[in-house]
N, C-alpha and C positions, 0 to 999 in steps of 0.2 A: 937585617932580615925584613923582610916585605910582612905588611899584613895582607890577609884574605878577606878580603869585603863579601863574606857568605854566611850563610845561617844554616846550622843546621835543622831542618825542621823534622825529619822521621830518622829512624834507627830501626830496623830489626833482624834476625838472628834466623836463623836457619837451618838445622832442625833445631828446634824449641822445646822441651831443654837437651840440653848440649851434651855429648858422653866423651870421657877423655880418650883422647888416641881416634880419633875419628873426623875428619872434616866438616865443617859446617863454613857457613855464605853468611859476611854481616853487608847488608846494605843500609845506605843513606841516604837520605836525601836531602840537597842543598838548593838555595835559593839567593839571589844576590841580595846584599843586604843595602834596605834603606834610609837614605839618613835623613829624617825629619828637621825641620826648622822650627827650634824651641824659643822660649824666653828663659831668661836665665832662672825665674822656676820651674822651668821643666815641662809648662804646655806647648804644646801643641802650635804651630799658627796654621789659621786656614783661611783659604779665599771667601768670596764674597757666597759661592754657593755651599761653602762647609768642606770644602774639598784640603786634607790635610797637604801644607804644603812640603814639598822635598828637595833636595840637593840634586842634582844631575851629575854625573858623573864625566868625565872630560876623555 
């Protein structure tokens, strides 16, 4: 099975709050997820202007 390289960033529901036997809408919203270039404790590295650096994706 594949992973999702996504993040969920928002969730909400529709009508709020919800009654049984009744329809409601959840939406979400995703974003591609980024992958940072750490040190193996877990900072960060960034270029010369502070800009964190990241993985490109192929």
């Amino acid at each position: 099975m594949a992973v999702a390289n996504i993040v969920i960033n928002d969730v909400s529901i529709s009508p709020n709050p919800v009654n049984t036997g009744q329809q409601y809408k959840l939406a979400v919203g995703i974003v591609p997820e980024i992958f940072k270039i750490t040190t193996m404790d877990d900072y960060s590295l960034v270029d010369t202007d502070g800009y964190i650096l990241i993985c490109k994706e192929e």
